[in-house]
C-alpha positions as CSV (number, residue, x, y, z in Angstrom):
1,X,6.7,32.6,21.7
2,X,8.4,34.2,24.5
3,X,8.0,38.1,25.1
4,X,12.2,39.0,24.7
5,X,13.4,35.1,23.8
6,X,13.0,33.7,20.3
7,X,10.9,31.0,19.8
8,X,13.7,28.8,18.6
9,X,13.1,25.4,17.1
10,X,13.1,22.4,18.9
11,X,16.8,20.8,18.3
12,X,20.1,20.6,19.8
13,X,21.9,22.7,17.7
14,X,25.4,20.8,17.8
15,X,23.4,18.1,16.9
16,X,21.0,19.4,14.3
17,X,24.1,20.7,12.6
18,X,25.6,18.0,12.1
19,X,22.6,16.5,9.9
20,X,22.5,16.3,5.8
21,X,21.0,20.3,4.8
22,X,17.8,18.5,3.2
23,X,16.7,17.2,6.7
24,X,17.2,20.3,8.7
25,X,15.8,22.2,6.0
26,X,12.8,20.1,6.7
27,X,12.8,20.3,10.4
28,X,13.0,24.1,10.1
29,X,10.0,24.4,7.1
30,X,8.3,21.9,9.4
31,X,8.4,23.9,12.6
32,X,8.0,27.5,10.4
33,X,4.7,26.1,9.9
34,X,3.6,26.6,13.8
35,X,6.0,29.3,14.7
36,X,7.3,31.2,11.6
37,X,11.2,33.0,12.3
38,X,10.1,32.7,16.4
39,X,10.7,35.9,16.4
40,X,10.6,37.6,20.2
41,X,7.6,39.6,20.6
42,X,9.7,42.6,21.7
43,X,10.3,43.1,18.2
44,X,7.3,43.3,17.2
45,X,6.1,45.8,19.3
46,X,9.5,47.8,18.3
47,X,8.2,47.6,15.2
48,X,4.7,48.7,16.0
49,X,5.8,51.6,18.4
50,X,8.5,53.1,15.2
51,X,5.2,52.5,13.2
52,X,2.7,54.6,14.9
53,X,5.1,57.2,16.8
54,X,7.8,57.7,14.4
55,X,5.7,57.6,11.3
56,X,2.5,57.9,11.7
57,X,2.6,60.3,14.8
58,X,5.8,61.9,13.5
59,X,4.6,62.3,9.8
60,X,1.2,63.7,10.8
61,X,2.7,66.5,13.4
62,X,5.5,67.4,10.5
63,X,2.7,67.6,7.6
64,X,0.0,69.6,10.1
65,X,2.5,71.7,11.7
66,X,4.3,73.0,8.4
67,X,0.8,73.5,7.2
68,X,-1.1,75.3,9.6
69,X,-3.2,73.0,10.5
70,X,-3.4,71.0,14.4
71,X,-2.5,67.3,14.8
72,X,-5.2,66.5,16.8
73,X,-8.0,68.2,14.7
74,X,-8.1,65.0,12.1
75,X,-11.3,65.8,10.9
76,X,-9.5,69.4,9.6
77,X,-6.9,67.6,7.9
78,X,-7.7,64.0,6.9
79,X,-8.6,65.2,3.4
80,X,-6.1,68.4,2.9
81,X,-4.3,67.7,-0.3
82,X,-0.7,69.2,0.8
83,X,-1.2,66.6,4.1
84,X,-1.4,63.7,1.8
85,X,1.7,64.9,-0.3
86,X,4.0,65.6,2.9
87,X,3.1,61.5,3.8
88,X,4.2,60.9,0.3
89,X,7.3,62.7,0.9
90,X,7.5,61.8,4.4
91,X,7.6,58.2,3.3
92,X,10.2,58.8,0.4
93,X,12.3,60.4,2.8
94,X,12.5,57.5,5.2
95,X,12.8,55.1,2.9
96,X,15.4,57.1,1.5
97,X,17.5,56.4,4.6
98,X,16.3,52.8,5.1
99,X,14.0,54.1,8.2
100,X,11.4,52.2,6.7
101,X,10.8,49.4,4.8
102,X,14.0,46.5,4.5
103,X,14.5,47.4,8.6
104,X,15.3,45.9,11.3
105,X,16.1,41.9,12.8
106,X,13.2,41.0,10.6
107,X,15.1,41.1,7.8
108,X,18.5,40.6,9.2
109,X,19.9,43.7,10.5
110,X,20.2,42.5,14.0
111,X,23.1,45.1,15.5
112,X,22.6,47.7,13.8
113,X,18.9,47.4,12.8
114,X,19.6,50.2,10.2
115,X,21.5,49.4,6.9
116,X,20.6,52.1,4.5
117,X,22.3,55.4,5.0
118,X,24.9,53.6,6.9
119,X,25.9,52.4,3.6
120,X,25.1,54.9,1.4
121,X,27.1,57.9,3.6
122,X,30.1,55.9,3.0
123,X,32.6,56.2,0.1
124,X,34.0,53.1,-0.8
125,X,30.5,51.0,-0.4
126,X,28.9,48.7,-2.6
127,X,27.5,50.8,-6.0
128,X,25.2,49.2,-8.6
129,X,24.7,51.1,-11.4
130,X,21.5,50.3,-13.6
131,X,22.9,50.2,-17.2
132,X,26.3,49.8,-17.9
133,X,26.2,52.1,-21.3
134,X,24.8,55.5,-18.7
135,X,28.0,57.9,-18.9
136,X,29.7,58.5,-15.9
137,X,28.3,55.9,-14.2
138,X,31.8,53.0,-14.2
139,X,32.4,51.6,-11.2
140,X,31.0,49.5,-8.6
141,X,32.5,51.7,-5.6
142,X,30.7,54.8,-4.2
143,X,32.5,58.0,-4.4
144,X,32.4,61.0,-3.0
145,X,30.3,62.7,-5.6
146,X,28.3,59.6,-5.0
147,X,27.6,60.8,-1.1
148,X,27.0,64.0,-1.8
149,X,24.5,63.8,-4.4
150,X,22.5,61.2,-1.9
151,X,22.9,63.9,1.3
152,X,22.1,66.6,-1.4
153,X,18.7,64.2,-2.2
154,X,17.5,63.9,1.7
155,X,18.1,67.7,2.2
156,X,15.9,68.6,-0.9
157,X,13.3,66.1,0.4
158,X,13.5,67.4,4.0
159,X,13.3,71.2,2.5
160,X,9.9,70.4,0.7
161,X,8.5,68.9,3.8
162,X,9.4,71.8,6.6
163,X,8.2,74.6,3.7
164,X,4.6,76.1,4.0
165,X,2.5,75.5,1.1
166,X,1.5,77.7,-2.0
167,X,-1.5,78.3,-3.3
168,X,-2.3,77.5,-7.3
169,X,-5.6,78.8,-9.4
170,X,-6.2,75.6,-10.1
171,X,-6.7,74.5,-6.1
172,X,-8.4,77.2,-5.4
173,X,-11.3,76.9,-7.9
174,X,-11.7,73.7,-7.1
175,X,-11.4,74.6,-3.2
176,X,-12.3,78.0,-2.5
177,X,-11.9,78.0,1.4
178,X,-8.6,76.2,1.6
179,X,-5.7,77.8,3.6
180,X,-3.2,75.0,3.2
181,X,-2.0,75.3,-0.3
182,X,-0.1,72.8,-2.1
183,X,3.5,71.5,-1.6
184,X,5.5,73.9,-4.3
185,X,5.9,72.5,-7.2
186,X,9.3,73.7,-8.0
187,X,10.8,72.7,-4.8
188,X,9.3,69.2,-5.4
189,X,11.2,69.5,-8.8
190,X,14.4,68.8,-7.6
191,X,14.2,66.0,-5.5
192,X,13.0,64.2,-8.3
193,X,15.9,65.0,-10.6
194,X,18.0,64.6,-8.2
195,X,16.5,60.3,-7.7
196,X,16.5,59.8,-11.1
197,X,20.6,61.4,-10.7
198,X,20.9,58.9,-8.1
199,X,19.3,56.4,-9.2
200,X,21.5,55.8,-12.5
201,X,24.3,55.6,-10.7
202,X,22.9,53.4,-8.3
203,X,19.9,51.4,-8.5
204,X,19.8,50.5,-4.9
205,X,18.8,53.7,-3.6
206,X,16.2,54.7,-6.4
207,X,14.7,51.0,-5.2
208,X,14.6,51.4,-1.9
209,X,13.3,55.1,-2.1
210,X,10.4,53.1,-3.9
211,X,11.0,55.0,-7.0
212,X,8.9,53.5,-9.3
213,X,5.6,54.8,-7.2
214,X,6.9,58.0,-5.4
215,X,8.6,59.5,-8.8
216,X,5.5,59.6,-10.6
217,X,3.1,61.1,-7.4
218,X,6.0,63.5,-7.0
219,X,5.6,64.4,-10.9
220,X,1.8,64.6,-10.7
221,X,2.7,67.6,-7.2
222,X,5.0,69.3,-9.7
223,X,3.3,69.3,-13.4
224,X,-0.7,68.7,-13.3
225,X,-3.3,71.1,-12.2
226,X,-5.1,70.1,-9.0
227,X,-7.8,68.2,-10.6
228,X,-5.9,66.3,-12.9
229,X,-3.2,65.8,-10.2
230,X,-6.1,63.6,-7.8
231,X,-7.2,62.0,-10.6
232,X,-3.6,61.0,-11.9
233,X,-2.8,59.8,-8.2
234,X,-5.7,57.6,-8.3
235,X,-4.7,56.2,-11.5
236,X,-1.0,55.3,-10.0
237,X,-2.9,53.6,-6.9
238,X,-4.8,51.8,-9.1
239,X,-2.2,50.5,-11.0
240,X,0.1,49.7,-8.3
241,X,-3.2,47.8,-7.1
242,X,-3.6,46.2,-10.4
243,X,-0.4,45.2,-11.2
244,X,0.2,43.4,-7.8
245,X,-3.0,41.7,-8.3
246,X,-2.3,40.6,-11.9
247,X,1.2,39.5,-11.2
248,X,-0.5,37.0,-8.3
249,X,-2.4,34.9,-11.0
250,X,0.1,31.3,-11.6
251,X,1.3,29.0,-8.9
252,X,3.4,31.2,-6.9
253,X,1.5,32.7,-4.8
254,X,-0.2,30.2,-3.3
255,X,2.5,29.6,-1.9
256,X,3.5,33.0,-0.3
257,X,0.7,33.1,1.7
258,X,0.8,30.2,4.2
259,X,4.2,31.1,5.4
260,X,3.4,35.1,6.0
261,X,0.7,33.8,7.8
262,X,2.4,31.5,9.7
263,X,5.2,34.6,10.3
264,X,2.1,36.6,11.8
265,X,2.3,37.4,15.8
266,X,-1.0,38.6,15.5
267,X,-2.3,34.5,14.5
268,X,-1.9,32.7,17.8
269,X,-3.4,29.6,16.9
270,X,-1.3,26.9,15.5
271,X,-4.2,25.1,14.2
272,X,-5.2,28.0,12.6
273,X,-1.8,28.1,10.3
274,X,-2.0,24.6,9.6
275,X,-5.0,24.7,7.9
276,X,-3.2,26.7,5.6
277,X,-1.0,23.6,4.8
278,X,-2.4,20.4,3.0
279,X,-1.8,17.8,5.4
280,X,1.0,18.8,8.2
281,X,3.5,17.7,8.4
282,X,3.8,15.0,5.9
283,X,2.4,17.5,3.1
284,X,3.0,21.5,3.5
285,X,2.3,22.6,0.5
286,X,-1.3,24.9,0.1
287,X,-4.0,23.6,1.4
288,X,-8.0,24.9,-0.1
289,X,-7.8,27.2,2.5
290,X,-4.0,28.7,1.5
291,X,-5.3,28.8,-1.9
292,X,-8.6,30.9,-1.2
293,X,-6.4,33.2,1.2
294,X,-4.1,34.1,-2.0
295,X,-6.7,34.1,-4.7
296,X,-10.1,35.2,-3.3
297,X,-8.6,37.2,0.1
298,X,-5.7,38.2,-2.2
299,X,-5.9,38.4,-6.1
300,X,-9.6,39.0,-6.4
301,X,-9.6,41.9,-4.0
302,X,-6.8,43.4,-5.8
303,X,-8.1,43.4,-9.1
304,X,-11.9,43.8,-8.6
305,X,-12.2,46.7,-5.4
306,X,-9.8,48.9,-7.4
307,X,-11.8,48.8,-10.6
308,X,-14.8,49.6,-8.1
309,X,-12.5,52.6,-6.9
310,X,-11.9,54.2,-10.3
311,X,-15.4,53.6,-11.7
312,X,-18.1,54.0,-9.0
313,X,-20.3,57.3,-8.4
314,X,-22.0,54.9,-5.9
315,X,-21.2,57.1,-2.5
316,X,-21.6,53.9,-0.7
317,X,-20.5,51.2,-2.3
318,X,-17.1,53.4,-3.1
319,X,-16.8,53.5,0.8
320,X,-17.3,50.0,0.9
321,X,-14.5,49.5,-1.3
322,X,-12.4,52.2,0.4
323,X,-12.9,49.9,3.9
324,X,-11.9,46.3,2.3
325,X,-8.3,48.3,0.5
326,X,-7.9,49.5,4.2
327,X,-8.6,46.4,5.6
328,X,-6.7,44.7,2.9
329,X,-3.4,46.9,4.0
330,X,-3.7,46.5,7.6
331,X,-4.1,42.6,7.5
332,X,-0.6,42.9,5.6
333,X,0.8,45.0,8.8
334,X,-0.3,42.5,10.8
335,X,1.6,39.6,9.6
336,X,5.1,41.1,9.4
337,X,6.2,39.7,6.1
338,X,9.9,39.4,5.8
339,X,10.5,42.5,4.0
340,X,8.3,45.0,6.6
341,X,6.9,47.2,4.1
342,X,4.7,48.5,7.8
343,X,4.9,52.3,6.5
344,X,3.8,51.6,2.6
345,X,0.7,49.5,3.8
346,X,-0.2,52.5,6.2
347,X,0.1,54.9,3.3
348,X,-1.7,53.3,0.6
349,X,-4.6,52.6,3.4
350,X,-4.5,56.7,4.3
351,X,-4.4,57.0,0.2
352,X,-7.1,55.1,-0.5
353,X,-9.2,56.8,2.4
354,X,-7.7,60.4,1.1
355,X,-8.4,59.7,-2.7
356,X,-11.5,57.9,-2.8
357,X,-13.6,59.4,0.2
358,X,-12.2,62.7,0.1
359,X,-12.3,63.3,-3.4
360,X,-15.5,61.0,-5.0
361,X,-15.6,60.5,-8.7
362,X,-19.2,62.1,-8.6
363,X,-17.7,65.2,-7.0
364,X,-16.0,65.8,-10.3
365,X,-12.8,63.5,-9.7
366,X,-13.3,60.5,-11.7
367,X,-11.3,59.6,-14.7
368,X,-14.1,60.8,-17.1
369,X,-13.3,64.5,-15.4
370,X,-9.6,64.7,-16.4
371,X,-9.1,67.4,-18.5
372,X,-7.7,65.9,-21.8
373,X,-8.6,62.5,-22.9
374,X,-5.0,62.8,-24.5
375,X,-3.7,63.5,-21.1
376,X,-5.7,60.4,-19.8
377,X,-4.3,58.5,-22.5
378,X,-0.9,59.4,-21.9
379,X,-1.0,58.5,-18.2
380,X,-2.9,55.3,-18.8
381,X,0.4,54.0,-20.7
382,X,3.3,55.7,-19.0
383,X,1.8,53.8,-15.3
384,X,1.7,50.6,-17.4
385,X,4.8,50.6,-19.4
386,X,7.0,49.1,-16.9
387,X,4.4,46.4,-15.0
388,X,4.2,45.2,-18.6
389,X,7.3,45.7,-20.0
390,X,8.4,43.8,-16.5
391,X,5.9,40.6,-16.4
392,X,7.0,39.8,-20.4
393,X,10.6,40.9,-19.7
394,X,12.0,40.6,-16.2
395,X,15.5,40.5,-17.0
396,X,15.3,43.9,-17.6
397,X,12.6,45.4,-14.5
398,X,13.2,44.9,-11.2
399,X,9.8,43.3,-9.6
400,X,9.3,46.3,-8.1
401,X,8.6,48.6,-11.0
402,X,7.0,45.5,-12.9
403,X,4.7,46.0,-9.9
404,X,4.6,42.4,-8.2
405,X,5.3,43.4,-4.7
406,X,4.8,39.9,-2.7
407,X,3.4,38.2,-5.3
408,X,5.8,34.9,-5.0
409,X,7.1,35.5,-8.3
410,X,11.2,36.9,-7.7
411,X,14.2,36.8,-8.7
412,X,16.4,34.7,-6.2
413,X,19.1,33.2,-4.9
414,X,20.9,31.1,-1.9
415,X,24.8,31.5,-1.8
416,X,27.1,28.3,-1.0
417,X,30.4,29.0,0.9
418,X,32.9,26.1,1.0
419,X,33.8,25.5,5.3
420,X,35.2,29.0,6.6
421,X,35.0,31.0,3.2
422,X,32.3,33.1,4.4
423,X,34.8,34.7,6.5
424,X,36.2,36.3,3.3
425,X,33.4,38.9,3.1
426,X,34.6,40.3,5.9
427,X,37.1,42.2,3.8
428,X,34.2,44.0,1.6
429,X,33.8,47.4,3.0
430,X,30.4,47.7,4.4
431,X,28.8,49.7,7.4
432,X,27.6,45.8,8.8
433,X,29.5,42.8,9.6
434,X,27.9,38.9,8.9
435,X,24.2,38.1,10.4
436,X,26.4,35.4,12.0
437,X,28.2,37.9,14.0
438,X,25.5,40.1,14.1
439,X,23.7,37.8,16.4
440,X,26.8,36.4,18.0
441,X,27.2,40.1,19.1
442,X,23.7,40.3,20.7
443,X,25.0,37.2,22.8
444,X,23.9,34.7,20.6
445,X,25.9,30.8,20.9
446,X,27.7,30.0,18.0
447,X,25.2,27.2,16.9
448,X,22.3,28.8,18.2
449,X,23.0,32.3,15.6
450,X,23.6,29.1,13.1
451,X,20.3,27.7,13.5
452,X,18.6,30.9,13.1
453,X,20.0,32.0,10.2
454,X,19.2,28.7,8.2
455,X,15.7,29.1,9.2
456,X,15.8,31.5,6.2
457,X,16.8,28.9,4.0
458,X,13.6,27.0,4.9
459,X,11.5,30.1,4.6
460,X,12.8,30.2,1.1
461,X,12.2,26.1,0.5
462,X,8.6,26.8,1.3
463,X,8.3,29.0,-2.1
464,X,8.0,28.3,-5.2
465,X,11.9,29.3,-6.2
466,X,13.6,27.3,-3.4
467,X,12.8,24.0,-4.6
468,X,15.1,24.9,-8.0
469,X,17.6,26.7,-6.2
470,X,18.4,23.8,-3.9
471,X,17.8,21.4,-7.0
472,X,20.3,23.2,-8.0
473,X,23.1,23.5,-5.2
474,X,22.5,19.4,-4.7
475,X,23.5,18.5,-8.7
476,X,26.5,20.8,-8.3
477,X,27.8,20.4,-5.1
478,X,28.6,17.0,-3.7
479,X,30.1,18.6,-0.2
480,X,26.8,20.5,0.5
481,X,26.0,19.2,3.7
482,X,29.3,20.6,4.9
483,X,29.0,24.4,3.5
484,X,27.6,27.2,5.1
485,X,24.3,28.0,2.9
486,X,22.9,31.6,2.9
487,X,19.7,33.3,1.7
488,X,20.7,36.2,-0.5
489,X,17.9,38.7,0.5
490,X,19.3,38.1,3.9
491,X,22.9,37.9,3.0
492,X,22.5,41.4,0.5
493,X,21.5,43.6,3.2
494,X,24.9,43.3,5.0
495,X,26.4,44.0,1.4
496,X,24.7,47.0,0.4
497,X,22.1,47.6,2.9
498,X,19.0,46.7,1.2
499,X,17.1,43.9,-0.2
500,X,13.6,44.0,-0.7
501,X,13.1,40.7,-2.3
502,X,14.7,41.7,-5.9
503,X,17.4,39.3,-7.2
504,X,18.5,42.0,-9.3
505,X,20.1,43.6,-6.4
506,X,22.5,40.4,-5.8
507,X,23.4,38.8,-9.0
508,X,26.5,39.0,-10.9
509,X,26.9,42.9,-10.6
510,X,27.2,42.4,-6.7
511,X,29.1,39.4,-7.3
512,X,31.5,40.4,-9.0
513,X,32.0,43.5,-6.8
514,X,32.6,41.5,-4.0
515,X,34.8,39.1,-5.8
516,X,36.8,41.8,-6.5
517,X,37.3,42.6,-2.2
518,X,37.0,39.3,-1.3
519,X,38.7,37.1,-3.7
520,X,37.4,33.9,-3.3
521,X,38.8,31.0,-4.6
522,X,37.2,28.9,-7.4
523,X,34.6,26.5,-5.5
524,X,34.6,29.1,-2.5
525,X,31.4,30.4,-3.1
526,X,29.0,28.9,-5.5
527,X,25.4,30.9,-6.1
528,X,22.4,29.4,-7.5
529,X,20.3,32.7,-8.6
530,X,17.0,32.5,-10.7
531,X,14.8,35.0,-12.9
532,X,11.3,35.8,-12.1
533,X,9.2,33.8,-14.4
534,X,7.9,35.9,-17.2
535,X,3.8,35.9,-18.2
536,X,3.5,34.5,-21.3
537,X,6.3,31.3,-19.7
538,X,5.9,28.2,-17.8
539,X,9.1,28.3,-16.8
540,X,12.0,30.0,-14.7
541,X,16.0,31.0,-16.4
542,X,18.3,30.0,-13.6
543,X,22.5,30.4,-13.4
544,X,25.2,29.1,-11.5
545,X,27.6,31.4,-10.6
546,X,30.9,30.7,-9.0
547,X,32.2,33.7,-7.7
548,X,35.7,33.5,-9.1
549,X,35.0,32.0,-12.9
550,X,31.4,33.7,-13.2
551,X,28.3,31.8,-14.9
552,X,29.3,28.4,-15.1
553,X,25.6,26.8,-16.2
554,X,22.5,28.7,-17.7
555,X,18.9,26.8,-17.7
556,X,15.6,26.3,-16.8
557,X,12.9,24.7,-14.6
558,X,9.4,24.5,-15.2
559,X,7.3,26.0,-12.0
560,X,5.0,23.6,-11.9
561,X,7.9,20.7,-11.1
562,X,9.0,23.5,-8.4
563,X,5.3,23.8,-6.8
564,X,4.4,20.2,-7.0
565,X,7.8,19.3,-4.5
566,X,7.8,18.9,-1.2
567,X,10.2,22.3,0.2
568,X,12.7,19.2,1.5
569,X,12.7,17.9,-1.9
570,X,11.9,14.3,-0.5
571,X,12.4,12.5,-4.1
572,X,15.6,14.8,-5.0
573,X,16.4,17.6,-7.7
574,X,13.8,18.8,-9.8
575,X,14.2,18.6,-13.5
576,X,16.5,21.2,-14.8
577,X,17.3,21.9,-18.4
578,X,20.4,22.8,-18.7
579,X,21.5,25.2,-22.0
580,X,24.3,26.3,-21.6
581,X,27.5,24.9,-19.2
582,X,31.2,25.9,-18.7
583,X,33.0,23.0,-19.6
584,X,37.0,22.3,-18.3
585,X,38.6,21.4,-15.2
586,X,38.8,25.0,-13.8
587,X,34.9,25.2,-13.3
588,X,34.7,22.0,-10.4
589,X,34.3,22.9,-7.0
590,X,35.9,22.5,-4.5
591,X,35.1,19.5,-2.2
């Protein structure tokens, strides 16, 4: 892998191109295997240098500075409450403005590497509203009000973080000789009404500011006494822990982890990723090793070191713990997975370092020392309602309140334009042109920015998902080889600015409000989008959509048909099951 030239795979592109999908899809899983996306190692260390200067550096001189306290005295601040709720807000501020996670060529904003507030400063952009029956919330266009409200948000956010802190009773019985005070609770009040605002008029945001984890810390800062508020935020780590681990038990995940470690810069030995793989390259689905990476390396640790966490009054063996969560977060970091979630892996290492060693259940902060076992209760089932409520339902949770962040198991989708349509959504008003043009724009050859961007789709063959999804773009469209095939996490970000692996955010709510720019013809665009499979299920829900009629087929696939394929689907389609299909003439498409 060069330092500033991709490691591209090794094909004429003219020629390449010119082969059925299926076969380059398996030249590109193939050679994702050794090299992952190839990305240049400049962007890396991009990404590193944002990481620790603009984040890290920059989050710890804000949070010390408006505090009283001296960046480069850490062992004065490592364990000051208000320092651990300015990261918090610190990090809901940058994802707020897509400074964080969803950044950057890694996920396909090649020029400019920032979507977010690009898009979400501009009236007329993609809006998608949660719930249809919310008042005032019609429309799939952001207004004005829209704008306002979200500049409105980072100012309240950026107002909490500059402010000194106060000091509360409750703080200073439990620490007498602190000087720092808390953030204020009533000035953390209203960026949290104003999310929730935001968020019901457009889901995207509330998302990508992470909602479902920030909101409830930023609740714990504004309504619980200091005790209760350390033991509440170890209760939401734990969860979020929990839930992630939980949602990796099935046969998705072993399949997550070979790629992300193929995709890691940090893993120079090819050898090394292939072992991950049963028998490259005739066989690359999970090898033993894959699977103990995921379900020993992965599931085990987060299920079993956060129970340690909440239940220990072992001083050592809690530190022990705290050491494998921070290990745990950093090995994360270092493979660079698709969505870059860098910053939310450094804070929930600093978290578990802040909660657990600076405050030990035998010092008085273990759940046993909350002060109502009501209270306790309470928590207990308002941080589970939506994981489970999400992993039984997932039509109605995004994955990332059903807390299965990178678990394998997501919603999905790959988009099928018929020759040149892809052009049309160029007349969608957006703050980002195609990732075709993108890299064209950065100098890229025609064929060469073509290559790179299907080497997405065989990132996506290489889960679980892809092998229905392409099942399913085969059965229905007998001119595949000649359309231009698109990963919708990719393909969303250029449409609203953010992806972070949830189909939600590009099924036929975006659809149709890009139909309604772009007008494609029937046939012009054809989408192949899946639910997440739910817990008590051994299957998937799947639609096709065509962009101009809507769903044309509902149905299902069983996972385990998905897992046990080959990512170039050697012996064809999957079985499908097909319930439901739109009949008539009108619904073909085009050849």
């Amino acid at each position: 892998m060069g330092f500033t030239k991709p490691d591209f795979p090794p094909v004429d592109p003219p020629t390449f191109l010119q082969q059925p999908l299926m076969e380059r899809l398996r030249t590109l899983a193939l050679n994702w295997v050794e090299n992952g996306f190839g990305t240049p190692k400049v962007i890396h260390v991009i990404y590193i240098l944002k990481l620790l200067f603009f984040y890290i550096l920059g989050g710890v001189v804000l949070a010390t500075a408006t505090s009283g306290l001296r960046f480069w005295e850490v062992s004065t601040w490592w364990d000051e409450p208000i320092v651990y709720q300015k990261a918090v807000l610190w990090t809901v501020l940058l994802e707020c403005m897509n400074l964080a996670g969803s950044w950057g060529p890694l996920v396909g904003k090649f020029k400019p590497m920032t979507g977010g507030v690009r898009f979400w400063v501009r009236p007329g952009t993609i809006r998608l509203r949660p719930w249809r029956r919310v008042p005032f919330t019609a429309g799939d266009r952001r207004t004005w009000f829209d704008v306002a409200l979200y500049v409105v948000l980072l100012a309240s956010l950026a107002l909490v973080l500059v402010m000194p802190g106060v000091a509360t009773e409750a703080l200073l019985a439990a620490l007498p000789d602190n000087t720092s005070g808390l953030v204020s609770p009533s000035l953390v009040v209203v960026p949290m009404v104003l999310l929730i605002l935001m968020g019901l008029r457009d889901k995207t945001i509330f998302l990508a500011a992470r909602g479902e984890q920030y909101l409830p810390a930023m609740f714990f800062f504004a309504v619980l006494p200091f005790t209760d508020m350390i033991i509440a935020l170890k209760l939401l780590i734990v969860v979020v822990w929990l839930g992630a681990g939980f949602s990796k038990f099935g046969k998705h995940f072993a399949n997550v982890v070979p790629p992300m470690v193929s995709n890691s810069p940090a893993i120079p030995f090819k050898w090394l990723k292939r072992a991950h793989y049963r028998d490259y390259p005739r066989d690359i689905r999970p090898s033993r090793v894959g699977d103990f990476m995921a379900h020993v390396g992965g599931t085990t640790v987060e299920i079993l070191v956060p129970l340690v966490l909440l239940f220990s009054h072992n001083r050592w063996l809690s530190l022990a713990a705290v050491a494998i969560m921070v290990v745990f977060h950093l090995f994360i970091v270092s493979t660079f997975p698709l969505a870059v979630p860098l910053e939310w892996n450094i804070l929930f290492a600093y978290a578990a370092i802040f909660l657990f060693a600076g405050f030990p259940n035998e010092a008085g902060y273990g759940i046993t020392d909350m002060s109502s076992g009501w209270l306790l209760a309470v928590l207990v089932a308002g941080l589970l309602f939506f994981p489970v409520l999400g992993n039984l339902r997932p039509d109605l949770v995004s994955f990332l309140p059903s807390m299965r962040q990178y678990a394998g198991n997501w919603a999905s989708a790959v988009w099928a334009f018929a020759p040149g349509a892809e052009e049309k959504l160029n007349s969608v008003v957006r703050a980002a042109p195609n990732q075709i043009d993108q890299l064209k724009a950065l100098g890229y050859e025609p064929d060469v920015a073509e290559v790179t961007m299907q080497q997405t789709l065989a990132w996506r063959t290489m889960h679980s998902q892809g092998r229905g999804l392409f099942s399913l773009l085969i059965k229905h469209l007998p001119d595949l080889d000649r359309r231009t095939v698109r990963e919708a996490e990719f393909l969303c970000n250029t449409l609203i600015g953010f992806n972070f692996g949830d189909g939600h955010l590009h099924d036929e709510d975006l659809v149709n409000a890009v139909q309604r720019q772009a007008r494609f013809e029937p046939g012009e665009l054809v989408i192949a989008w899946v639910e997440s499979q739910s817990a008590h299920r051994n299957y998937q829900e799947y639609k096709v959509i065509d962009a101009a009629l809507g769903v044309i087929e509902r149905g299902s696939w069983k996972v385990a048909d998905a897992v046990n394929e080959q990512p170039w689907l050697p012996n064809g389609p999957i079985p499908l099951h097909v319930t439901w299909s739109r009949k008539g003439p009108d619904r073909e498409p085009a050849a």
